[in-house]
C-alpha positions as CSV (number, residue, x, y, z in Angstrom):
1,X,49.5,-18.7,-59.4
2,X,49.2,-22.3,-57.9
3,X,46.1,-23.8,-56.7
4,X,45.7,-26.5,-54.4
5,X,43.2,-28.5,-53.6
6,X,43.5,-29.0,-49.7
7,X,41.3,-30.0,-46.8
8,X,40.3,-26.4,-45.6
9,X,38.9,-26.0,-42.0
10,X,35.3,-24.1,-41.8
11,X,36.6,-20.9,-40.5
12,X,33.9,-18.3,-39.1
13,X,35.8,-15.7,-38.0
14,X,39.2,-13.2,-37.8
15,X,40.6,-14.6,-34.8
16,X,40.1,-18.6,-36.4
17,X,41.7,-17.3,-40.1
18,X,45.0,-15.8,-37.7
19,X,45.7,-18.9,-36.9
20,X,46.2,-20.2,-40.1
21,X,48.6,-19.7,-42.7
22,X,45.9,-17.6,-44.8
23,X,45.3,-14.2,-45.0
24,X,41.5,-14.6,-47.0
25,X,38.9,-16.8,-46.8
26,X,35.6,-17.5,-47.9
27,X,32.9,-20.1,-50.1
28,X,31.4,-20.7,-53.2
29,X,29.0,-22.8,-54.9
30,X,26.9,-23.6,-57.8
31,X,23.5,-23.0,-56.5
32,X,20.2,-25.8,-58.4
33,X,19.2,-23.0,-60.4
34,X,22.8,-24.1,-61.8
35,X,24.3,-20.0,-61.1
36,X,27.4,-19.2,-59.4
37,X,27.6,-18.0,-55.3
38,X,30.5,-16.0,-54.1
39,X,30.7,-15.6,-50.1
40,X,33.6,-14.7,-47.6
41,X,34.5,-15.2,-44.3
42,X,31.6,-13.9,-42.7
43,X,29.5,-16.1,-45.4
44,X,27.6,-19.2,-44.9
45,X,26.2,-21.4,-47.6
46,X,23.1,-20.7,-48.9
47,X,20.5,-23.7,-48.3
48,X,20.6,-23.7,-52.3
49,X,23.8,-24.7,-52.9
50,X,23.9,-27.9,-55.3
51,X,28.1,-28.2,-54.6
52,X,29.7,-26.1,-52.8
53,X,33.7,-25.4,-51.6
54,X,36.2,-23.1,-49.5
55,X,38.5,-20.8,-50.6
56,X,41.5,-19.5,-49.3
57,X,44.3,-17.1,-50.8
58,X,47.9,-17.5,-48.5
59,X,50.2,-15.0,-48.0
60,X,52.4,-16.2,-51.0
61,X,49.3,-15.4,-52.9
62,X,48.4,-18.8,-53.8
63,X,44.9,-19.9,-53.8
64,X,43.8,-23.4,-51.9
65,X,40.4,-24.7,-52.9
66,X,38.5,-28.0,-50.3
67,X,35.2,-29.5,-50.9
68,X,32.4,-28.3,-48.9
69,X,31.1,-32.0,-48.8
70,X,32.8,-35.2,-50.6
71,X,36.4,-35.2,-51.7
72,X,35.4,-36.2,-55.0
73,X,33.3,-33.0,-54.9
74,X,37.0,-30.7,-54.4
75,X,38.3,-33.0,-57.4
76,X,35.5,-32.8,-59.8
77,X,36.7,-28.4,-58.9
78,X,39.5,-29.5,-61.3
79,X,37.6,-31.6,-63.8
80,X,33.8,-31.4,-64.2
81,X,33.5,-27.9,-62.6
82,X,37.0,-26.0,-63.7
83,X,34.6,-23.5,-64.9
84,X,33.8,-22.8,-61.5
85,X,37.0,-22.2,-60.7
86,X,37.5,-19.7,-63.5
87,X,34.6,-18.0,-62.1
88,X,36.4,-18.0,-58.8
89,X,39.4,-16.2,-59.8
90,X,37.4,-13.7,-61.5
91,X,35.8,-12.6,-58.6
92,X,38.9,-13.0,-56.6
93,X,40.6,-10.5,-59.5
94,X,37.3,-8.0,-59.7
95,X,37.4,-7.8,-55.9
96,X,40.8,-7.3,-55.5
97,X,41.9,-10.0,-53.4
98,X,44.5,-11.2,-55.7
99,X,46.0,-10.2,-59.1
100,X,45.5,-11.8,-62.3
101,X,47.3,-14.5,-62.6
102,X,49.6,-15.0,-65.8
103,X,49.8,-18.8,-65.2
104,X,47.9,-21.3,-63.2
105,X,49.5,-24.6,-62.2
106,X,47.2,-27.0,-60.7
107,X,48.4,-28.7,-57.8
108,X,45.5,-31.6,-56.4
C-alpha cells in the first residue's frame, strides 16, 4: 500500500467524492483527552479534536492522508503521530475499507 500525504478537499457528500478520483473518504483526529476519532464522509470533527486530518482510499487502493489545519500538522502524520496512522489503517482494515496491507511505502 502507498500513502500519500496530499492536500485533500473537505468533501461532505456522494455527489462531491464522484468527482474525485476516490472512492472513500472520511477524518480522524486525536481528540485533548489524547484518544483516537474515526469519522467518514458524513462525519465532521468533533469540537475536541486537538489535530485532526482527511482520509481518502483511491480506486488503486492507495490511501492519501491532508492536514485538517497546518501542513506541518499532515507531516508530523508521518513523524510525531505515525501512530495515528497505524491506528488509521486498523480501522480502515476492521471496517473493511481496504485489506491489510503487506507493505507501506510512504510517499509525502
Amino acid at each position: 500500500m502507498i500513502i500519500k500525504l496530499r492536500r485533500l478537499p473537505d468533501i461532505n457528500s456522494d455527489c462531491q467524492l464522484q468527482a474525485t478520483p476516490y472512492w472513500a473518504y472520511g477524518r480522524m483526529a486525536v481528540l485533548y483527552d489524547g484518544s483516537f476519532w474515526f469519522g467518514d464522509l458524513n462525519s465532521s470533527h468533533p469540537t475536541v479534536t486537538k489535530v485532526g486530518w482527511y482520509w481518502a482510499v483511491d480506486r488503486k487502493g492507495d490511501l492519501a492522508v491532508s492536514a485538517r489545519g497546518a501542513g506541518v500538522d499532515g507531516e508530523a502524520l508521518f513523524g510525531k503521530y505515525k501512530p495515528v496512522l497505524a491506528r488509521l489503517i486498523e480501522e480502515l482494515v476492521k471496517r473493511r475499507i481496504i485489506r491489510k496491507p503487506e507493505s507501506i511505502t510512504l510517499i509525502g
